[in-house]
C-alpha positions as CSV (number, residue, x, y, z in Angstrom):
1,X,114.9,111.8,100.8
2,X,112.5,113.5,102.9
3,X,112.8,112.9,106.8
4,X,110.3,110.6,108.4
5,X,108.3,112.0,110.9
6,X,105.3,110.2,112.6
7,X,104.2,112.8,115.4
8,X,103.7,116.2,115.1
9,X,101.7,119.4,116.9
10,X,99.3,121.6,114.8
11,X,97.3,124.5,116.0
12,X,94.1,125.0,113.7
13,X,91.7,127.8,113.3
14,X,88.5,127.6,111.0
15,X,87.4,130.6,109.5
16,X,85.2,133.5,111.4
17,X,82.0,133.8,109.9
18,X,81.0,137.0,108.2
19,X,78.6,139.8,109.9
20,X,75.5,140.8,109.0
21,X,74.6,143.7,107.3
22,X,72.6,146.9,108.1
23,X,71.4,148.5,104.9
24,X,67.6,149.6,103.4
25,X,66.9,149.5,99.9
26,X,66.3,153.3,98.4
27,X,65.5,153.0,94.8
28,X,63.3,155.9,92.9
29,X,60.6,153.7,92.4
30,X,60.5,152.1,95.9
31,X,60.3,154.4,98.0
32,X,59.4,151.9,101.3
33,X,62.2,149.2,99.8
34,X,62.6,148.5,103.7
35,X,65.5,146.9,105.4
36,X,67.7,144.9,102.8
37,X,70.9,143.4,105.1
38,X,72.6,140.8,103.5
39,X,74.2,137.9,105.6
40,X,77.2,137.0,106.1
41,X,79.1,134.4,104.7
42,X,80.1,130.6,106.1
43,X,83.6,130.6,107.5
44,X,85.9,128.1,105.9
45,X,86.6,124.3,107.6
46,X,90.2,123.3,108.0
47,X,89.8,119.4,106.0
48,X,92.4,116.8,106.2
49,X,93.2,114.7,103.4
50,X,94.3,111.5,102.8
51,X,97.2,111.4,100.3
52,X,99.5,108.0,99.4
53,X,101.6,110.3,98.1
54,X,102.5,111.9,101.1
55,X,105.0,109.5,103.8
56,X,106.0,111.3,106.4
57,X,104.8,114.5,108.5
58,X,107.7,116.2,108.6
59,X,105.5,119.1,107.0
60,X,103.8,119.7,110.0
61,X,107.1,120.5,111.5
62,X,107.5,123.8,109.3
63,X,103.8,124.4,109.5
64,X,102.7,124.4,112.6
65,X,99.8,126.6,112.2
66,X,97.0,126.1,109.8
67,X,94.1,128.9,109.3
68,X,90.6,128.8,107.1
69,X,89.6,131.8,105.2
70,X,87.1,133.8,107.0
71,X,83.3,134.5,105.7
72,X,82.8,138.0,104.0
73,X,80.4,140.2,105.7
74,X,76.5,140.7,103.9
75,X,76.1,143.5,101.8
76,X,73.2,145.9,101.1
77,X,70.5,144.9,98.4
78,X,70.1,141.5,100.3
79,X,73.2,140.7,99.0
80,X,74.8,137.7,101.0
81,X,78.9,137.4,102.1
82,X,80.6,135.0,99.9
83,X,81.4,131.9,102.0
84,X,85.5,131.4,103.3
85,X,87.2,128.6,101.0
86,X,88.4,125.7,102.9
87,X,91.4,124.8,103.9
88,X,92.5,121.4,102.6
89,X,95.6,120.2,103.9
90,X,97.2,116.6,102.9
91,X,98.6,114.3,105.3
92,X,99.7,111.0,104.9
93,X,97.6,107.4,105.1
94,X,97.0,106.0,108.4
95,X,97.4,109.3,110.2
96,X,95.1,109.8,113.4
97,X,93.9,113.1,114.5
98,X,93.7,113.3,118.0
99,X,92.6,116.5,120.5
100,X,95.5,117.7,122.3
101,X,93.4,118.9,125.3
102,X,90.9,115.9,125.9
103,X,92.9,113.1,124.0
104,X,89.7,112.1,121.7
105,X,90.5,110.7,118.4
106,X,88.9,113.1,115.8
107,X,89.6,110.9,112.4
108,X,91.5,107.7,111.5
109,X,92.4,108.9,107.8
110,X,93.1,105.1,106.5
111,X,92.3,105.4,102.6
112,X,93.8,107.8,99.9
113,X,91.2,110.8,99.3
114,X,89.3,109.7,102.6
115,X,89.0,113.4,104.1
116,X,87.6,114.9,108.1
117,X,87.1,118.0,108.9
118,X,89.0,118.6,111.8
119,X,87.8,122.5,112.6
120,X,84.7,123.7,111.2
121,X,84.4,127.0,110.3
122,X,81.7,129.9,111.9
123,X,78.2,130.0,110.7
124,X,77.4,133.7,109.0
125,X,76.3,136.3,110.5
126,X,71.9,137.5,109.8
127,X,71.6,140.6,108.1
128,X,68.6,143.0,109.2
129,X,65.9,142.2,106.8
130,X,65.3,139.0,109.4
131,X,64.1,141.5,112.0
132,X,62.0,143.1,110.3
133,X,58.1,142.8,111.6
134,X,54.8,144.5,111.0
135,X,55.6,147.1,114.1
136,X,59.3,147.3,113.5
137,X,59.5,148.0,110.0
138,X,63.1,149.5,110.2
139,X,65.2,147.3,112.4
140,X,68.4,148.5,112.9
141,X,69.7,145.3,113.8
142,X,72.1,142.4,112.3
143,X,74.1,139.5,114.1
144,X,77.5,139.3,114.1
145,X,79.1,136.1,112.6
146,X,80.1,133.0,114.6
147,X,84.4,132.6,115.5
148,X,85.0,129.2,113.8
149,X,86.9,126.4,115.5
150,X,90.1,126.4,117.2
151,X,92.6,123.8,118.9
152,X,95.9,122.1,118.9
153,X,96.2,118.7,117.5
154,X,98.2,115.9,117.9
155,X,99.1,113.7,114.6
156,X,100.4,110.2,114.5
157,X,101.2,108.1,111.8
158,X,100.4,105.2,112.0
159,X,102.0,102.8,108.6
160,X,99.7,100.8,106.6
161,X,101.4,97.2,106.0
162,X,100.0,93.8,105.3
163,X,102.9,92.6,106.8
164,X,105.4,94.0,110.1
165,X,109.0,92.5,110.2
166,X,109.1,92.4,114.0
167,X,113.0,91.3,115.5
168,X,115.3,92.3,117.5
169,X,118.4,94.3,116.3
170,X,120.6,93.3,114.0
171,X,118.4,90.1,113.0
172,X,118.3,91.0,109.6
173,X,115.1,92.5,108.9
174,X,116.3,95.3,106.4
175,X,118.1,92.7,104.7
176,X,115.0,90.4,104.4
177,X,113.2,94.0,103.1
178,X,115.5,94.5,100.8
179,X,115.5,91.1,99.5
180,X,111.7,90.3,99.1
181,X,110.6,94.0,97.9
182,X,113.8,95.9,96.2
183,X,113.5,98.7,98.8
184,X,116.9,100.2,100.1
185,X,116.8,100.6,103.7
186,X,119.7,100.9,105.6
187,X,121.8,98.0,106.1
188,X,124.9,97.9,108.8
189,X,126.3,95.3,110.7
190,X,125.9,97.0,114.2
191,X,122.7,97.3,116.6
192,X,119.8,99.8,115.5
193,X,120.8,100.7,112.0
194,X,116.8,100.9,111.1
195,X,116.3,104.6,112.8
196,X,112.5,104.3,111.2
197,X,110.1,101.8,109.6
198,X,110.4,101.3,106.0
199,X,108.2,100.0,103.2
200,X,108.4,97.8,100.2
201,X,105.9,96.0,98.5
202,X,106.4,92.0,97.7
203,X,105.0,91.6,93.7
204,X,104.0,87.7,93.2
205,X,102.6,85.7,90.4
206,X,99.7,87.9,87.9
207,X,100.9,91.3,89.7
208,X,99.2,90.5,93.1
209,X,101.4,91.2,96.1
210,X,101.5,92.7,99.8
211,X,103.1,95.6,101.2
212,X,105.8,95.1,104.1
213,X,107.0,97.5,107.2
214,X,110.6,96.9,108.6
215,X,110.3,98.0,112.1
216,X,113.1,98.9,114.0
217,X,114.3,96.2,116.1
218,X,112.8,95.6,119.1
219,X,114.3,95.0,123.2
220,X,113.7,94.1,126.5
221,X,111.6,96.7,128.0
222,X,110.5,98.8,124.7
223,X,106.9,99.3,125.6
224,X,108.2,101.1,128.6
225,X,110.8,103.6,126.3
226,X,114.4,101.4,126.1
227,X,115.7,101.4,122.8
228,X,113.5,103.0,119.8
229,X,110.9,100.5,120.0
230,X,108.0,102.9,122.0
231,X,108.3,105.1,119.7
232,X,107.4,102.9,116.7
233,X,105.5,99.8,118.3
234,X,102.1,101.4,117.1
235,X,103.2,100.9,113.7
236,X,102.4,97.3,113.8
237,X,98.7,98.1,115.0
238,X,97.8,98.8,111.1
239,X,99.7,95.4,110.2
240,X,97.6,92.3,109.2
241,X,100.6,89.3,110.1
242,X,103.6,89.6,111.5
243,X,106.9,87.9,110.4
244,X,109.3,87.4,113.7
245,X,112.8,87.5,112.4
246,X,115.1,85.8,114.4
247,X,119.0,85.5,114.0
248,X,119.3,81.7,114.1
249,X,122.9,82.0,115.8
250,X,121.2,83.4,118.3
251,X,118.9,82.0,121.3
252,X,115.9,81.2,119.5
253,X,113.8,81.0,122.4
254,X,114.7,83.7,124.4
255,X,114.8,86.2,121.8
256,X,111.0,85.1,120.2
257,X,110.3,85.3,124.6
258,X,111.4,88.9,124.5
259,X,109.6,89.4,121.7
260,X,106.2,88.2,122.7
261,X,106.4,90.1,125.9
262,X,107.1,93.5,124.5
263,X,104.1,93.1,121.7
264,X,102.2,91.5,124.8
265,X,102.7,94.8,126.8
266,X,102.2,97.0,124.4
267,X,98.8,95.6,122.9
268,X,97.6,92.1,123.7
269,X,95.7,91.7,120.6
270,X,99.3,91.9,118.4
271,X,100.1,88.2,119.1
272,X,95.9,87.4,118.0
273,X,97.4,88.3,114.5
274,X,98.7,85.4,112.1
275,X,102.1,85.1,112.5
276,X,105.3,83.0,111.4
277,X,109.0,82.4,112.5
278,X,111.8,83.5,110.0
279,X,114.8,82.2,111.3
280,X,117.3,83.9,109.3
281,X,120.7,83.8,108.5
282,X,121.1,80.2,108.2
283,X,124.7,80.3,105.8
284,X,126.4,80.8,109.2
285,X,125.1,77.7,110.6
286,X,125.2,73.9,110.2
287,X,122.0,71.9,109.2
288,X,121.9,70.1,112.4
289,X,122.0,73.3,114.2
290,X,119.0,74.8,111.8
291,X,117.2,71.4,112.5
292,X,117.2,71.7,116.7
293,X,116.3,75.5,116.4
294,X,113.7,75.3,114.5
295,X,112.3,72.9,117.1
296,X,113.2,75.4,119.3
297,X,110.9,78.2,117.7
298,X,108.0,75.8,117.2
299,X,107.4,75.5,120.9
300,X,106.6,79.4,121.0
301,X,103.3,78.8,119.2
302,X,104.1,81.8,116.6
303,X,102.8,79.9,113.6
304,X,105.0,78.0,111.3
305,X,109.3,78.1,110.9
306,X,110.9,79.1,108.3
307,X,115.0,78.8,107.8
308,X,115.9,81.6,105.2
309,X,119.1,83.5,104.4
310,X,118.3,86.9,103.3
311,X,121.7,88.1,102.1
312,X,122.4,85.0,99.8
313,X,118.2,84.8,99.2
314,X,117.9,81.4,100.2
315,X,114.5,80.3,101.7
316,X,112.8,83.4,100.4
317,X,110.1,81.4,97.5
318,X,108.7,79.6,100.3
319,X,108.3,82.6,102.9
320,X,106.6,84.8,100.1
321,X,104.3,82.2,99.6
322,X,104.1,81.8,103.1
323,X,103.0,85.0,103.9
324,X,101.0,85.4,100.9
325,X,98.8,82.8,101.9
326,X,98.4,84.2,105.4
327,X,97.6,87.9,103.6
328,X,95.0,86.3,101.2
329,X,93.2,84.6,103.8
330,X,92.8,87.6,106.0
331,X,91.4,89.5,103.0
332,X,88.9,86.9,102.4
333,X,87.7,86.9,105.7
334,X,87.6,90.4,105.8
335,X,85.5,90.3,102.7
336,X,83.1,87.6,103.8
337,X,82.7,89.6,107.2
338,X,81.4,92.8,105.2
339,X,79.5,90.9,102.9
340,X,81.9,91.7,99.6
């Protein structure tokens, strides 16, 4: 399986446009064919392309550098340089394309085939039959074609989930992954086994479903770099809901507190998103214990509790229609709001 990688550095270069040409016709039958410089061809772009094929960019890693075809130079007989062929590189779904020197955001590449040109290659070169006027009949004269675009780039990737599994670690969000979606993430029964965010996709009734992200779990000062969470918070900026996944043998409150704080830090606008409470791992508990925490997690205000057991899939119908609810809703709004 292919490493996941969700930065990367990439120098590009569009293509040099091709020169103009310097040439006069001189046929038998022409003798005053006058200047006949062909220009120069278009330099190539350098075009990224959305492909939900492609998961990580762990390509960019081995090719750092990516180059556009340059322009071919005019010709005589009028004769104009063929144009450089673009460059069209794929990167994955929900990668941003930002400017290394300045920081701007170039292209949010959030749908398969969506493409951006992120250098655009140098416009041709005139030939000398432009220059040509009634007292300068001769012009020895033709414009050199235009350097195309250069500059480093930064990539991030950036996954595209309905839902984000947000925890701390070792609360079981693999295991919930694993159960609702058949994906094989990692499982281990010691802190920060999830290394990187995984995805599986929920199927319910008539082939509908929702896709999930497993994020790794989360701790007490991760939007400022402790544990892995920096690193991967931004995943959850793509997500519509969020599931909180809470070891119920744990402290309820203080762990959803810690919780709310980092995605608080981070991005204010996470805890606007529709959210519940999975309190998992309920076979190690007893019922009155379940009962007084999930009172405990309904005083955080993180939408409604539910008591599941992901390794013995207890719980699991309710929270899949749970969520799917959440999910549908979301999409209709999003619908009504752009008028589909």
């Amino acid at each position: 399986m292919a490493r996941f990688v969700d930065e990367a550095r990439v120098f590009v270069r569009a293509g040099k446009g091709g020169d103009g040409a310097i040439a006069f016709l001189r046929e038998k039958f022409r003798p005053f064919g006058g200047p006949a410089g062909g220009d120069g061809g278009k330099g190539g772009d350098v075009v990224f392309e959305a492909d939900e094929g492609s998961l990580t960019l762990l390509d960019f890693k081995y090719r750092p550098v990516l180059i556009a075809k340059n322009g071919e130079n005019g010709r005589g007989k009028g004769q104009h340089g063929r144009s450089g062929d673009d460059l069209v590189v794929k990167v994955p779904v929900g990668t941003v394309v930002l400017d290394e020197a300045t920081g701007e955001v170039i292209a949010e590449l959030l749908a398969d085939g969506q493409r951006a040109v992120v250098a655009k290659g140098g416009r041709g070169g005139l030939g000398n039959k432009h220059f040509a006027t009634p007292t300068c009949r001769a012009p020895r004269i033709a414009t050199p074609g235009r350097p195309g675009e250069e500059r480093y780039l930064r990539l991030e990737l950036k996954l595209i989930a309905d839902v984000g599994l947000v925890g701390l670690p070792n609360a079981g969000k693999s295991t919930l992954l694993a159960a609702l979606t058949g994906a094989k993430p990692k499982i281990a029964p010691y802190p920060f086994t999830t290394l990187v965010p995984n995805l599986g996709r929920v199927i319910t009734d008539l082939g509908q479903g929702y896709t999930v992200a497993d994020i790794p779990g989360l701790i007490k000062g991760a939007h400022l770099g402790q544990g892995l969470g920096i690193r991967f918070l931004r995943h959850l900026a793509r997500t519509r809901a969020l599931v909180f996944v809470v070891d119920i043998a744990s402290d309820v409150e203080t762990a959803l507190s810690t919780l709310k704080q980092e995605l608080e830090a981070f991005d204010h606008s996470l805890l606007e998103r529709p959210s519940i409470v999975a309190l998992n791992k309920v076979d190690l508990v007893t019922s009155d214990v379940v009962a007084d925490k999930i009172a405990q997690a309904k005083l955080m205000g993180l939408g409604d509790v539910y008591p599941i057991s992901a390794r013995y899939q207890k719980g699991l119908a309710a929270l899949v229609e749970a969520v799917k609810a959440k999910v549908a809703g979301l999409l209709a709004s999003s619908n009504v709001a752009t008028g589909v």
